[in-house]
N, C-alpha and C positions, 0 to 999 in steps of 0.2 A: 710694566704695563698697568694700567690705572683701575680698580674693578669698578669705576664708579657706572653707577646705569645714569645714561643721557635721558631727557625728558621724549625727546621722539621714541628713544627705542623703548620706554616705557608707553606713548600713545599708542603705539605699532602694537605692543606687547596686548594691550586692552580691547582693541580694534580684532586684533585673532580672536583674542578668548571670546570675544562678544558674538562672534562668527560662528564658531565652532559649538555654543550654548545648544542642547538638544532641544528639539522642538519641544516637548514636555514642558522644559522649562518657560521658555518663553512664550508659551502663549498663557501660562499662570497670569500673567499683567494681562491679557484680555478678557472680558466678562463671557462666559461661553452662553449662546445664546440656542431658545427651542429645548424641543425634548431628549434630549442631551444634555442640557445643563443640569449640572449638581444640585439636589438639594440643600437651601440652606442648612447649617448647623442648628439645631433645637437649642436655645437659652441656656447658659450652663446649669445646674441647680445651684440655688444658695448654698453657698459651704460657711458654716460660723467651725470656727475652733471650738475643741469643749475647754470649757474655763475652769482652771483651778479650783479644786473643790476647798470649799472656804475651811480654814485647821487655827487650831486657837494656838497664838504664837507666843511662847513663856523661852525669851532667851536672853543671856548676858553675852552681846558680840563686841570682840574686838578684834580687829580686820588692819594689819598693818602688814603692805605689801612694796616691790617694788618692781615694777618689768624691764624684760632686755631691753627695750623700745624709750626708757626713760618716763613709763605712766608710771605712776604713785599714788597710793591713796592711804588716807587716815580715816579709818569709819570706829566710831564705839555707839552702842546702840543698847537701850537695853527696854525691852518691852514684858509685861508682865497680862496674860489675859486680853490680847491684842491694843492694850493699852500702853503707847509709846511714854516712858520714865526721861528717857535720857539720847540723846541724839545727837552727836556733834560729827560730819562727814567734810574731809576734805582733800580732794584729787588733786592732781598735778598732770596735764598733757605735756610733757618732756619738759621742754623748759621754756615750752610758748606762754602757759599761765593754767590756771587752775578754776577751781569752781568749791565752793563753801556753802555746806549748811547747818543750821544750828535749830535744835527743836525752839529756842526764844522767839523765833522769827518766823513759827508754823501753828497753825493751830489744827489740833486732829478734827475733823469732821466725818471718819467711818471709820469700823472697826472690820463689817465683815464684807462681802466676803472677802477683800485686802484692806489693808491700813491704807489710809488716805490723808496724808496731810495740808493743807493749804495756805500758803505765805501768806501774811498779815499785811504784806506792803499791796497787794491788790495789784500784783502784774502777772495772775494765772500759774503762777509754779505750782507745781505738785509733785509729792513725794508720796512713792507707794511702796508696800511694803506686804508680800508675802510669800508663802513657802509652798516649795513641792516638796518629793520624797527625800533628795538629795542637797536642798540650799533653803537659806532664807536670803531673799533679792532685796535693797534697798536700791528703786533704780527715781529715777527724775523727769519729769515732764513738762515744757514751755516754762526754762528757769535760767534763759540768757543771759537775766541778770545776774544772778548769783554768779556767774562766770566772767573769766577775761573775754576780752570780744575775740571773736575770732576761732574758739576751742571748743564752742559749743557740743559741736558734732562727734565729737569724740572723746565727749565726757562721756563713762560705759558706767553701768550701775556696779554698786558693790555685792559680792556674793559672802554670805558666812555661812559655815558650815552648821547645822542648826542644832550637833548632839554636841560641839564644842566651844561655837561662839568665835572658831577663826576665821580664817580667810579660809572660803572652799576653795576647792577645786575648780579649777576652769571647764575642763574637759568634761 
């Protein structure tokens, strides 16, 4: 005997359920009108995140990693006084393609309160760079080009552990 559901006994199936939906529910789709109806909801308040409190960032990282999933990354970074020395990053999304940067090809434009770098070639990348209690983040921003097409999205920043200079922790 076949388990497959037919397409009728699937409409029939939706046709019940639609039936049987408690009034509650369905008149939600109606605007309820008069002195009965709900008060709108009051504006949410502005919620901003609290920002990273700006930390003067003196580390020698080198970040060579490899995951189950087939990403990869090559990071050596080394900053002195939020002053980027040395920076060559290069990931691998499995074996679709990768994405490369190289401090030659950025020029720092802030130091606080994160590093800030921005491509030379004039197509908006940027590279930032700073630290909480647990990491120093080398992560990327509108830098498609530095990448194979298509992997954009799942280039992920690098993390270095910032009392050692390896690869942190994920978690």
């Amino acid at each position: 005997m076949s388990s497959r559901i037919t397409l009728p006994a699937m409409l029939l199936a939706t046709l019940l359920c639609a039936a049987c939906t408690p009034p509650m529910l369905a008149d939600r789709a109606k605007p309820m009108q008069g002195p009965t109806a709900p008060k709108p909801y009051p504006p949410a308040p502005e919620t901003r995140s609290t920002p990273i409190p700006a930390r003067a960032i003196d580390m020698a990282g080198d970040c060579k990693r490899t995951e189950e999933d087939g990403f990869r990354e090559e990071a050596m970074m080394r900053v002195s006084h939020n002053d980027v020395k040395t920076l060559s990053w290069k990931l691998w999304v499995s074996k679709r393609g990768s994405c490369e940067f190289n401090l030659s090809e950025f020029k720092q434009t802030q130091q606080t309160p994160h590093i800030e770098l921005v491509a030379l070639d004039g197509s908006g990348c940027k590279l930032m760079v700073w630290q909480d209690p647990r990491r120093v983040t080398l992560a990327h921003a509108r830098c498609e080009k530095h990448c194979t097409a298509g992997i954009y999205e799942q280039a992920w920043p690098v993390l270095f552990d910032p009392r050692s200079g390896n690869c942190a922790d994920i978690k």
